[in-house]
Structures are given as C-alpha cells and as structure tokens.
C-alpha positions as CSV (number, residue, x, y, z in Angstrom):
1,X,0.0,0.0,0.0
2,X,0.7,3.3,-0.7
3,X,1.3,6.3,1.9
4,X,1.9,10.1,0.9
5,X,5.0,11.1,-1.0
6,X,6.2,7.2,-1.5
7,X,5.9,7.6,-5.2
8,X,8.1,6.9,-7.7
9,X,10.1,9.7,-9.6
10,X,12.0,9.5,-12.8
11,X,15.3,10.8,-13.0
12,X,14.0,13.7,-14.9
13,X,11.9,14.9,-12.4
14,X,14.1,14.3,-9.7
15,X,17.1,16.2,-11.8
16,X,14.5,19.5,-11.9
17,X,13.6,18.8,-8.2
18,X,17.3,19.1,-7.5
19,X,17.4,22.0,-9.8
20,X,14.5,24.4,-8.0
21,X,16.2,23.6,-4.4
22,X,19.6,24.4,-5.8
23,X,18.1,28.0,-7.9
24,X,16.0,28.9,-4.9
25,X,18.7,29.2,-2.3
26,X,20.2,31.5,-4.5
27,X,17.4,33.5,-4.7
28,X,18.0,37.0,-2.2
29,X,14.7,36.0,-0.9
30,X,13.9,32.4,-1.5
31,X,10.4,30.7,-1.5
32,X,9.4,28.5,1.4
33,X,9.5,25.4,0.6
34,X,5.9,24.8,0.7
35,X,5.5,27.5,-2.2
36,X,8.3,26.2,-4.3
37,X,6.6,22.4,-4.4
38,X,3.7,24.1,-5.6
39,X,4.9,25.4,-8.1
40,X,7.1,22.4,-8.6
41,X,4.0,20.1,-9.0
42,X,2.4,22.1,-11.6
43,X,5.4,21.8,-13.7
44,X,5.6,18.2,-13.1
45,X,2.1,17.8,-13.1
46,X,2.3,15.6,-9.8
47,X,0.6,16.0,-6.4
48,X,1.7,19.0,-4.5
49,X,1.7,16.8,-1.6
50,X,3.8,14.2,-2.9
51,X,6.4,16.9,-4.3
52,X,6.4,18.7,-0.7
53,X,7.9,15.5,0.8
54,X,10.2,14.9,-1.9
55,X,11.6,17.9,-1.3
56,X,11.8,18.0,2.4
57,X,13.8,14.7,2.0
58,X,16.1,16.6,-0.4
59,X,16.5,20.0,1.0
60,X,19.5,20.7,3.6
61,X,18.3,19.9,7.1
62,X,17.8,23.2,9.1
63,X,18.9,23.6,12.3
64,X,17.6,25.9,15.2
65,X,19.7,28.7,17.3
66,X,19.6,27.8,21.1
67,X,19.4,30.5,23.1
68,X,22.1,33.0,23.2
69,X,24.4,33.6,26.3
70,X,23.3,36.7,28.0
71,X,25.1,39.7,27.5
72,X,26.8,41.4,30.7
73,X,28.5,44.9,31.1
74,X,31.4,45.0,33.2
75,X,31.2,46.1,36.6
76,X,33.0,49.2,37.4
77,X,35.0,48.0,40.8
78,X,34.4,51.0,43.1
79,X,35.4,52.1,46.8
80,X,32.3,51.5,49.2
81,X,32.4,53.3,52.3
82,X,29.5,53.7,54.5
83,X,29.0,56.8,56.3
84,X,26.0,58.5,58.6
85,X,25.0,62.2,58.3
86,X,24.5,65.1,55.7
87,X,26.8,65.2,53.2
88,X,28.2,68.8,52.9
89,X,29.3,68.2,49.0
90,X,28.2,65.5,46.4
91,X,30.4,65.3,43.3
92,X,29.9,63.6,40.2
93,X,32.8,62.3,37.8
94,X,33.2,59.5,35.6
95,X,34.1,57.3,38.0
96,X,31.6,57.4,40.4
97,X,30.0,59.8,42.9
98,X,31.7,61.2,45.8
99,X,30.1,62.5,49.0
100,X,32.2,64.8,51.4
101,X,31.1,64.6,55.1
C-alpha cells in the first residue's frame, strides 16, 4: 500500500527537483519550501503533496539557534564606604559619585 509522497520519480523529475532547491537558495529572498513544491508540481504535473515531501527529503536539514548567552557589562569596581549624616558636597565624575562629610 501506498502512503503520501512514497511515489516513484524518474530521474527527470528528480534532476528538476534538485534544480528548483539548488536555484531557490540563490534567490536573495527564496520561497518556502511549501511554495516552491507548488509550483514544482504544476510543472511536473504531480501532487503537491507528494512533491512537498520529496523535497523536504532533499533539501538541507535546518537547524535551530539555542538560546544565546546573555550579554553582561562589566562592573565598574568601586570604593564602598559607608557613612551617617549630611553630606556637605556631592560630586559627580566619571568614576563614580563622591560625597564629602
């Protein structure tokens, strides 16, 4: 018995298989594959479900990202003192605040 996309193909029609994969990728925005057996099986004149297997058989196997690493900034390693009461003066550089007691 038959199941979907177990068909035969001649070597004709798997040579312009080969050949739509190989001129879509080069494509700067190539079909999904999906779209390309579509059109694929009207130029055959196959089932488009037939074709669609074929082709995912065929096409390179993608792959997905995991997830990237997290991306840290660098601590700045400054001088912690702890002091009680009203600062007098507060200054601001690059390297931190400063309070002056």
């Amino acid at each position: 018995m038959k199941t979907k996309g177990s068909v035969n193909y001649t070597r004709r029609e798997l040579k312009t298989i080969k050949t739509m994969l190989a001129e879509n990728a080069k494509r700067e925005k190539p079909f999904s594959i999906q779209r390309l057996s579509i059109l694929t099986s009207k130029l055959l004149n196959r089932p488009q479900v037939g074709v669609y297997y074929k082709m995912l058989g065929m096409s390179p196997k993608r792959t997905r990202r995991t997830m990237r690493t997290p991306v840290t900034t660098p601590k700045l390693s400054v001088t912690k003192s702890v002091s009680f009461g009203k600062p007098s003066k507060i200054e601001i550089s690059e390297t931190g605040m400063t309070f002056y007691f």
